[in-house]
C-alpha positions as CSV (number, residue, x, y, z in Angstrom):
1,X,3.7,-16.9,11.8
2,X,6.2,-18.3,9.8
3,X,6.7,-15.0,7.3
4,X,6.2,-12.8,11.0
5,X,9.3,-14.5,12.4
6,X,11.2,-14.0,9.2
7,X,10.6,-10.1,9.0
8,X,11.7,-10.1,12.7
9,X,14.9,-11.5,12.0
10,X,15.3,-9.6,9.1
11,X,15.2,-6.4,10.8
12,X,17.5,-7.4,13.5
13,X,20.0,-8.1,11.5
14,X,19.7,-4.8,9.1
15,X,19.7,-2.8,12.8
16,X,22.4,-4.8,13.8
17,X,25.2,-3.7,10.5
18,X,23.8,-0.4,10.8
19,X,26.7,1.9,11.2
20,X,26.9,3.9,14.3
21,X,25.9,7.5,14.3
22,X,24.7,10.3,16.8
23,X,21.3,9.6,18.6
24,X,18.8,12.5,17.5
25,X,15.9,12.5,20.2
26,X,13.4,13.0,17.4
27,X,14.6,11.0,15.0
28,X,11.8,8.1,14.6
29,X,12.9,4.8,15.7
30,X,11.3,1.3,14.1
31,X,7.9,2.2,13.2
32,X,5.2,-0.6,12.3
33,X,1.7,-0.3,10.6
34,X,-0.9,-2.9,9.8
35,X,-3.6,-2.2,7.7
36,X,-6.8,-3.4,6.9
37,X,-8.8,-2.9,3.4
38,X,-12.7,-4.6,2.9
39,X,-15.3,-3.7,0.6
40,X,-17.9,-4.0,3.4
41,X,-16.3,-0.8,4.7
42,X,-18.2,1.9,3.3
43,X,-19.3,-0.4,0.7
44,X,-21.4,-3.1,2.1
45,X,-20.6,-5.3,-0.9
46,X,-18.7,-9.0,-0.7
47,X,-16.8,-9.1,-4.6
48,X,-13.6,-8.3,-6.6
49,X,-11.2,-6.8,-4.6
50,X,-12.9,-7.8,-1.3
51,X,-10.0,-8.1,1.6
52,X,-6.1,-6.9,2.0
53,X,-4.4,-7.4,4.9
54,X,-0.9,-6.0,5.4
55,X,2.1,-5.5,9.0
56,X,5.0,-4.0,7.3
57,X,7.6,-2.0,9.4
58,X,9.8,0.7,8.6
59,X,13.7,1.0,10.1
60,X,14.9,4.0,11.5
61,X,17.5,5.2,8.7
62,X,20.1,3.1,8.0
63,X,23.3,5.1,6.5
64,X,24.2,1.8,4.7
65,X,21.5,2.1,2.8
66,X,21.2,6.0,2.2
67,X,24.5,5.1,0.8
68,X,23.4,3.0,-1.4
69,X,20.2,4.9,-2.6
70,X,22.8,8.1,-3.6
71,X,23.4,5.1,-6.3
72,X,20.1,4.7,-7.9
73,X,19.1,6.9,-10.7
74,X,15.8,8.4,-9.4
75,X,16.7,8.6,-6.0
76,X,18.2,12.3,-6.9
77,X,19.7,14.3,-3.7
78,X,18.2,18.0,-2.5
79,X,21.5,20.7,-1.9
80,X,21.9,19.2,1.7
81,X,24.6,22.1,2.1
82,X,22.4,25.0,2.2
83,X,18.9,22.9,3.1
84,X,20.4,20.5,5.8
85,X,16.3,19.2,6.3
86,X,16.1,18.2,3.0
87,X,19.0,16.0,3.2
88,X,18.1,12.0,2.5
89,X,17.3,9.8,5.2
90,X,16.7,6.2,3.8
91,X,15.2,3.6,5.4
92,X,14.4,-0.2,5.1
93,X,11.0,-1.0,4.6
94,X,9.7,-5.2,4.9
95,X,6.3,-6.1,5.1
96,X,3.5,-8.9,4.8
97,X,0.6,-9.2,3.0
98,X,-2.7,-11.1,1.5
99,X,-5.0,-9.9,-1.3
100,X,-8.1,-11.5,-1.4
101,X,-10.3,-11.3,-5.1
102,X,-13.4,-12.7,-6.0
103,X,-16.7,-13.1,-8.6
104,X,-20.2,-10.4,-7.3
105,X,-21.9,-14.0,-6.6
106,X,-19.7,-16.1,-4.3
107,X,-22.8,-18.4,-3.7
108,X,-22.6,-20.1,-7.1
109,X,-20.1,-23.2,-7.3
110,X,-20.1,-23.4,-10.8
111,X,-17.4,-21.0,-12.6
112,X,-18.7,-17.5,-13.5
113,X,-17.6,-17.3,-16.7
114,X,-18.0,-13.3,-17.5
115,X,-17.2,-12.3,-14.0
116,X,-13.8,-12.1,-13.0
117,X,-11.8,-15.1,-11.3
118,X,-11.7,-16.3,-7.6
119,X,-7.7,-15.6,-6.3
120,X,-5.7,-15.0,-3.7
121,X,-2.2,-13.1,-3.4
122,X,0.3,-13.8,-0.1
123,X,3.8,-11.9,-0.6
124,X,6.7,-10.7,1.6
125,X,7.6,-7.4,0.5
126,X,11.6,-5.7,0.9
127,X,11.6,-2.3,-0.2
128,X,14.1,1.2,0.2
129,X,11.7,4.3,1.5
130,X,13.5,7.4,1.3
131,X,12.5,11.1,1.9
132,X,14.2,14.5,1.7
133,X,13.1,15.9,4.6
134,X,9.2,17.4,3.7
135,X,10.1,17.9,0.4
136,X,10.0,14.4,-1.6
137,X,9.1,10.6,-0.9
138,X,10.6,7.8,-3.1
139,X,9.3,4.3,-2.9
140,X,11.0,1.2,-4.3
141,X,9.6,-2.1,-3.6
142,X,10.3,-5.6,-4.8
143,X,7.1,-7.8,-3.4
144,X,8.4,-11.8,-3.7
145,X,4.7,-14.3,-3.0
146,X,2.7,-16.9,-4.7
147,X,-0.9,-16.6,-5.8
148,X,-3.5,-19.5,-6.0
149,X,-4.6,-22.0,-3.4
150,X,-0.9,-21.4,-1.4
151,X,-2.0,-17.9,-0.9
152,X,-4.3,-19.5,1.2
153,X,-7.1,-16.8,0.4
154,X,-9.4,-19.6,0.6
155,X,-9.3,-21.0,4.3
156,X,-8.7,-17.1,5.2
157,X,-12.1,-15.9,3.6
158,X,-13.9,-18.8,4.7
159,X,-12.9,-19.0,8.3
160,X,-13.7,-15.2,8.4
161,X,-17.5,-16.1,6.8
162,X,-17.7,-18.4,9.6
163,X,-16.9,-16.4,12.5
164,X,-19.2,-13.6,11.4
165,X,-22.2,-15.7,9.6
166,X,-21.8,-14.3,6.7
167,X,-22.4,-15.9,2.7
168,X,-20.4,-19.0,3.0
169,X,-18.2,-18.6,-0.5
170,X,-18.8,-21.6,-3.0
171,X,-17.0,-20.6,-5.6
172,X,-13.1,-21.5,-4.7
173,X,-12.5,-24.5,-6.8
174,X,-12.3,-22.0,-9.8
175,X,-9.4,-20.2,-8.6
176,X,-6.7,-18.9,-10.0
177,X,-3.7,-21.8,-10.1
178,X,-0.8,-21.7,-8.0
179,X,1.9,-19.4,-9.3
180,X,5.2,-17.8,-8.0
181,X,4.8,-13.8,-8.1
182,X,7.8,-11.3,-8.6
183,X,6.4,-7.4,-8.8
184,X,8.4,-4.7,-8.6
185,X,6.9,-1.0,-7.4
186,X,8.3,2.2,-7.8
187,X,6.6,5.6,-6.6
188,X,7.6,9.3,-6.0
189,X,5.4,12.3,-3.9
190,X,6.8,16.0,-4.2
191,X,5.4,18.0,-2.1
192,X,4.4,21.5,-3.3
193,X,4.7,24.3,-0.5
194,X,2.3,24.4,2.2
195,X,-0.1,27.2,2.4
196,X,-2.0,29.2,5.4
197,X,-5.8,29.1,5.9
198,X,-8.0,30.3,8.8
199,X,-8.0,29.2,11.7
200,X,-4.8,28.1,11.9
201,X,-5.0,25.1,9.3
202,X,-3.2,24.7,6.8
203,X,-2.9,22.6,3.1
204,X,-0.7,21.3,1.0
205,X,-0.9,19.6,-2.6
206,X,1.4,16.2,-3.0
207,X,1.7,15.1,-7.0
208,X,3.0,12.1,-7.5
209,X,3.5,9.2,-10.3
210,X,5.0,5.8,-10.1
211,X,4.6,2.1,-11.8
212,X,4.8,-1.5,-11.4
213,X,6.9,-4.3,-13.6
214,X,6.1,-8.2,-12.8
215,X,3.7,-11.3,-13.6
216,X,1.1,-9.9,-10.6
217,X,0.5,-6.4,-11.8
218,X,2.1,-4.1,-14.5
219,X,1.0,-0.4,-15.0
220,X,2.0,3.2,-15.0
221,X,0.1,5.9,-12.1
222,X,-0.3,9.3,-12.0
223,X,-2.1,11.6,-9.4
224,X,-2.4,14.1,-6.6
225,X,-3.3,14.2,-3.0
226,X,-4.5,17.4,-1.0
227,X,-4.5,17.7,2.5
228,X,-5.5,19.9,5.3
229,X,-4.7,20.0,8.9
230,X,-3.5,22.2,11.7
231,X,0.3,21.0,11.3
232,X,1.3,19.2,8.1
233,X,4.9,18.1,8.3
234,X,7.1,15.3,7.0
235,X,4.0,13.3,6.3
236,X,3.0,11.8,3.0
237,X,-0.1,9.9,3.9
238,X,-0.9,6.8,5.4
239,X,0.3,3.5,3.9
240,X,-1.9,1.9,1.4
241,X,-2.5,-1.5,-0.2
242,X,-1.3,-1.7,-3.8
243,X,-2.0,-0.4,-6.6
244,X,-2.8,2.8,-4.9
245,X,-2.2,6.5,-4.5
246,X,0.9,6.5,-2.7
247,X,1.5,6.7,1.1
248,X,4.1,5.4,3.8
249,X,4.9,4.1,7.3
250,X,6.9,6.9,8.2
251,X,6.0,9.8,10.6
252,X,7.6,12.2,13.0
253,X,6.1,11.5,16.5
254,X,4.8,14.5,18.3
255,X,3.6,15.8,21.7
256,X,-0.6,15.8,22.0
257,X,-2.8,15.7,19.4
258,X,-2.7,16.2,15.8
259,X,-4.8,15.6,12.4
260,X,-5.5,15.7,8.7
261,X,-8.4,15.6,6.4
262,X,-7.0,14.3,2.5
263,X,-8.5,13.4,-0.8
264,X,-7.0,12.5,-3.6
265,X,-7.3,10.9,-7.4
266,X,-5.4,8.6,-9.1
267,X,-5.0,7.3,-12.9
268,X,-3.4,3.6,-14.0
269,X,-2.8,2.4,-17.5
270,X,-2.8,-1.4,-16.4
271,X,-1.4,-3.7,-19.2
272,X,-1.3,-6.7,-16.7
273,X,-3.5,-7.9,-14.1
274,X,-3.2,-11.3,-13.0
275,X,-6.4,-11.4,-11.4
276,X,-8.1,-10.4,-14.7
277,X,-5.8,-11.4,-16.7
278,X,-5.5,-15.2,-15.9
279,X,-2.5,-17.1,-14.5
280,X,0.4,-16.8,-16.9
281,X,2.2,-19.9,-16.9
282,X,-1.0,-22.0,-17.7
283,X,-4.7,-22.0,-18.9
284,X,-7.2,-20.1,-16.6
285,X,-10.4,-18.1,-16.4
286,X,-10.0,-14.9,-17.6
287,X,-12.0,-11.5,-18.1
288,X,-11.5,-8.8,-20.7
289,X,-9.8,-5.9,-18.4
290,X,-9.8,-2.2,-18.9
291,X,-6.9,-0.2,-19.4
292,X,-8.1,2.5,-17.7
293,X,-8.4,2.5,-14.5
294,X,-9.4,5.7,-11.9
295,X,-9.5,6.0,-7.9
296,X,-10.4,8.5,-5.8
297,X,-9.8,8.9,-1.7
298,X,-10.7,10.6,0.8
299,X,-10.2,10.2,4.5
300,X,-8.6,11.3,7.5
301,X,-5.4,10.5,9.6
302,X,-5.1,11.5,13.3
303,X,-1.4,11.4,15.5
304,X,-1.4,11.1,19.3
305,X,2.3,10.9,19.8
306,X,3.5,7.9,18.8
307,X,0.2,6.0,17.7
308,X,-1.6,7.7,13.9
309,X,-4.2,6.2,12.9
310,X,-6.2,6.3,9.5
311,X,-9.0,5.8,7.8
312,X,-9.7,5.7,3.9
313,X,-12.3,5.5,2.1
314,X,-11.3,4.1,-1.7
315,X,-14.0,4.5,-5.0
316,X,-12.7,2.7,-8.2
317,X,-13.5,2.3,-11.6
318,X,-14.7,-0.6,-13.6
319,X,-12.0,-2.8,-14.1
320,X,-12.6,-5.2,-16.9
321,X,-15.5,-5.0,-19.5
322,X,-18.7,-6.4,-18.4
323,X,-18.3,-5.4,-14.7
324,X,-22.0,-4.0,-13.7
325,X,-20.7,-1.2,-11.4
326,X,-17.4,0.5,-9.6
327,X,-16.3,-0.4,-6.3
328,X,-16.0,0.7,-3.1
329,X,-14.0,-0.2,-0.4
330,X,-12.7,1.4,3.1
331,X,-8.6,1.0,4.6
332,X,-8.1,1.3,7.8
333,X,-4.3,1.9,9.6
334,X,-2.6,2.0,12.7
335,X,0.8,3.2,12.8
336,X,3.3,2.7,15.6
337,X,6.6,4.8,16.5
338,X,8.9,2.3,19.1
């Protein structure tokens, strides 16, 4: 509740210094998403990666801080004199979230020691989401939380167990020790032009690469993301847990019903890992991890005006050495436009 109140007021106050400008009655307003990821989704398992939840909401844009972006690097403006769409439109993005990692066996107290370590991740996340119209999506994202036994991943998993009867998890005394978290993501999507099939669908192909820089995670991505639908506009997916392929909050709110299939496929050259790696600041349990790491999705997204809703379904590759198979998990979202 604490972190919830904090967002709140932080988006007041950025609506509040917003500068005035002319109302556009479809220009999306404050839209909020929370989003759901579990490996028994899909998956049926209870290990690694085995819960994410995330709220985040996304500002309508703020010309303060389009004006700002124009002043980063890779935040490079489309001729918004002869394409007026493609102009940028940045937004403030601030969100919540908790990762939850553990060993295949949580029924075993003692520590695991070629399995990878119990650990927990609980951040506040303040980020700048920009896009040109339907033609590019920039992401940049400084994520600010703690992991170990104040990410409260413990109490969370346990109280879930509970209420559900499920494995009671024995192994939490071998977390992870506590340790402040500073990440910092970056990601870009291009969309290539959208083409005509029968029927009247239509697809679209969305490259994209990005990175991360911090103690929680560090790597490098690289992928692509096809979709299909009946009316693919100035949508790059549905927002995602990281590391992932990319996706956002923002949507443009339409009249009746609308949908999209996707699949996609995603490559990482992970040189940190925290929650294979160790804690980094002190000893810990550790495993050997891969630096190769693969995902593919596929899913489907569907829009009834103001309300799109999503569901993902996420296979990834081993991620440290010894690990007996790849995972599977499912993501679910719902997306509001106020």
């Amino acid at each position: 509740m604490f972190f919830v109140r904090i967002l709140i007021l932080i988006l007041t106050v950025l609506c509040v210094y917003d500068e005035p400008r002319p109302a556009s009655a479809d220009e999306p307003g404050l839209t909020c998403s929370v989003q759901f990821e579990n490996d028994f989704f899909g998956g049926g398992t209870d290990r690694h990666f085995t819960h994410g939840t995330r709220f985040n909401c996304l500002t309508q844009p703020i010309k303060w801080i389009t004006d700002a972006a124009t002043k980063l690097p890779w935040f490079i403006l489309e001729d918004a004199l002869t394409h007026p769409e493609n102009a940028l439109q940045t937004r403030a993005s601030i969100s919540v979230g908790q990762n939850i990692y553990t060993p295949e066996d949580i029924t075993d107290p003692q520590l695991i020691t070629e399995d990878r370590p119990y650990a927990g991740w609980l951040y506040m996340g303040f980020g700048l989401v920009a896009n040109q119209g339907s033609k590019r999506y920039d992401k940049l994202e400084i994520d600010i939380g703690v992991v170990g036994p104040l990410s409260f991943a413990e109490e969370v998993q346990k109280s879930w167990h509970s209420i559900f009867d499920l494995r009671k998890p024995e192994g939490w005394d071998n977390q992870l020790e506590n340790e402040p978290g500073v990440n910092l993501f970056y990601e870009q999507a291009r969309r290539l032009e959208k083409n005509t099939l029968s029927y009247g669908l239509e697809y679209d192909v969305i490259p994209n690469f990005g990175g991360s820089l911090g103690n929680v995670f560090t790597y490098a991505s690289a992928g692509l993301i096809l979709r299909i639908g009946p009316d693919l506009d100035e949508d790059f997916g549905p927002p995602r847990i990281q590391p992932s392929l990319p996706g956002g909050g923002f949507f443009r709110s339409k009249k009746g019903f609308n949908w999209y299939v996707f699949a996609g496929i995603e490559g990482r050259a992970v040189l940190h890992n925290i929650f294979l790696d160790g804690n980094t600041f002190s000893d810990s349990h550790s495993v050997d991890k891969k630096l190769w790491v693969g995902d593919l999705q596929a899913g489907i997204a569907i829009q009834v005006h103001r309300v799109r809703m999503s569901y993902t379904q996420i296979y990834r590759t081993k991620e440290y050495h010894g690990q007996d198979s790849a995972d599977s998990f499912g993501s679910l979202s719902i997306s509001y436009q106020f």
